[in-house]
Structures are given as C-alpha cells and as structure tokens.
C-alpha positions as CSV (number, residue, x, y, z in Angstrom):
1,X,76.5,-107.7,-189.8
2,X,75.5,-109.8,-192.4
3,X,78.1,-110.5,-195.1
4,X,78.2,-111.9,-198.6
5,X,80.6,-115.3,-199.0
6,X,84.0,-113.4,-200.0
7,X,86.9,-114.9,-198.4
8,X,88.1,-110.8,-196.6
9,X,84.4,-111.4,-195.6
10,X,84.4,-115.0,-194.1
11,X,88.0,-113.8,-192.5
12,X,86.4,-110.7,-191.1
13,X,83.5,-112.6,-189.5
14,X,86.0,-115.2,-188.1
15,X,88.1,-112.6,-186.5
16,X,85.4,-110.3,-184.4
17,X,83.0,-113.6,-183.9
18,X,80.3,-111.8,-185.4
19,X,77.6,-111.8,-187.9
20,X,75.9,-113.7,-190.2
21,X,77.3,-115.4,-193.8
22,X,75.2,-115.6,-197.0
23,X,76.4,-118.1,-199.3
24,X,74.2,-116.9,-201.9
25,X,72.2,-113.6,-202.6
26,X,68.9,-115.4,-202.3
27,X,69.7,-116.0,-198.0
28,X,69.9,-112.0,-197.9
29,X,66.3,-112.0,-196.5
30,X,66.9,-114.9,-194.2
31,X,70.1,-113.7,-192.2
32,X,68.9,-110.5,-192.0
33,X,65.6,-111.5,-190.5
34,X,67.2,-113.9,-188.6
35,X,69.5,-111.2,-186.9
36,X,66.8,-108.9,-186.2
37,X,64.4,-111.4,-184.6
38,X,67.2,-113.3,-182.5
39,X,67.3,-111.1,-179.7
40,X,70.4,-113.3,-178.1
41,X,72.6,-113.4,-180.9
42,X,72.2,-109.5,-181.7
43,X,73.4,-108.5,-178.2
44,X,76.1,-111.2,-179.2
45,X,77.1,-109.6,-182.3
46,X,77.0,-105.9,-181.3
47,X,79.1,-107.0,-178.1
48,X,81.6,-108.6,-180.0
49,X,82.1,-105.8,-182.8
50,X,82.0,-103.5,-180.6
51,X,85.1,-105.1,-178.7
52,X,86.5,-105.7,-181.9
53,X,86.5,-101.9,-182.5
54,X,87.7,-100.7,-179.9
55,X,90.8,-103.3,-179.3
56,X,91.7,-103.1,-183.3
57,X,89.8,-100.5,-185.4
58,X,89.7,-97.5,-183.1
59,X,91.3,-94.3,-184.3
60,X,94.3,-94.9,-182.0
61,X,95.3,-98.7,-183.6
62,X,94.7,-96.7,-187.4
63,X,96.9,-93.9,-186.3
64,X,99.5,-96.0,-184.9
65,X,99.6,-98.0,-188.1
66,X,100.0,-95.6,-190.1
67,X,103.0,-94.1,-188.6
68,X,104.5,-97.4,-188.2
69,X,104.1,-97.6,-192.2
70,X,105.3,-94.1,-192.6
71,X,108.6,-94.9,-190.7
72,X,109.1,-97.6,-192.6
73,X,109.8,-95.9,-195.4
74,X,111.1,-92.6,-194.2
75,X,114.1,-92.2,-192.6
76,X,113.8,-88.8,-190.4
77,X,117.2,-87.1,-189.2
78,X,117.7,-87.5,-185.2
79,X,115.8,-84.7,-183.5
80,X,114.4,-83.0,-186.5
81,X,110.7,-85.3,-186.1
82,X,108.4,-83.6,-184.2
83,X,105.0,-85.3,-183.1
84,X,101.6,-83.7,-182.5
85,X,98.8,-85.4,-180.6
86,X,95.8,-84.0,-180.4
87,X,93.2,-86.2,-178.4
88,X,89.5,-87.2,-179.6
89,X,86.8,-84.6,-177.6
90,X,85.3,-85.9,-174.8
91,X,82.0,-87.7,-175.8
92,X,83.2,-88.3,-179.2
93,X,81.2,-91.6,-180.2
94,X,84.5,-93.4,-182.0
95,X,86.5,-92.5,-179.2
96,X,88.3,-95.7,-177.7
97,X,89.0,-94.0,-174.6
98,X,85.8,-95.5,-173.2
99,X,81.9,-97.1,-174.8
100,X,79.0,-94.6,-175.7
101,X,76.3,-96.4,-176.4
102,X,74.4,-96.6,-179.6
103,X,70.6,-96.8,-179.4
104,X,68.8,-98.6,-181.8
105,X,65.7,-97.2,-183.6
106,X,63.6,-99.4,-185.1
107,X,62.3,-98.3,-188.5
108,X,58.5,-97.8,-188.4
109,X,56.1,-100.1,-190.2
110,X,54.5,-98.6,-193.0
C-alpha cells in the first residue's frame, strides 16, 4: 500500500510493516512505481498484510470486538443472552480460518 503522510496512516504502516509513505502528493508516482517494480519488497508487503489481516482484521477479531463493546454497555439478565454463530463458507476469500491466495493481474498496456 502506499499511503499519504497522516499520522492513522504512518501508525498503520508501522503496525503491519508494510507499504510505502508519501510525504507529499508529488512522490505518488514514485512509491507506486517503486512497489510495482521491486519484486522483493512486494512479496514483503503482501506477506505482511496479509498476516496482519488475518491475526487482527479478520471477521472473527471485528466480531469479537464488537460484542466486547456491546457488553460494555449492556447489561443482559443471566440466561436470557443467547448467542448465534454462524461460520464463514468454506472457500470464502476473507475467511481467517485458512489463506486463499489472491492472483495478481497485471493491467494491460495500452
């Protein structure tokens, strides 16, 4: 990813050890360039976010959070909450339950 200089954005890149920083709008064309020809640090990059997504982002972390906020401001009577969990179909690409990989498709020159 390449990411303008916001501080949510330099945090982000610090945290999944990934992607590219523009301090200005004129390196746009430079980082991205730079990702797509550097063969090494793309593999880098989609490694990492990848783990990133999977250990923090999947749907499983989001859903997780989400209840922990809910019960933080509900109180529920004792055996009166009732939880449904219905699990991601097999195959389904956001799935955390396992990788499916994501092919890359160059666009093609004019």
């Amino acid at each position: 990813m390449v990411v303008s200089n916001l501080p949510a954005f330099r945090t982000l890149l610090e945290r999944v050890e990934a992607g590219l920083l523009c301090e200005d709008d004129a390196r746009y064309p430079a980082r991205i360039l730079q990702l797509l020809n550097d063969e090494a640090l793309h593999r880098r990059c989609q490694t990492n976010i990848q783990l990133y997504v999977r250990e923090h982002a999947a749907w499983r972390h989001i859903a997780r959070r989400h209840t922990d906020v809910y019960h933080s401001v509900v109180t529920v009577p004792d055996g009166k909450a009732e939880y449904v969990y219905f699990p991601e179909p097999e195959g389904y690409a956001e799935s955390s339950a396992g990788d499916i990989p994501v092919t890359h498709r160059p666009v093609p020159a004019a």
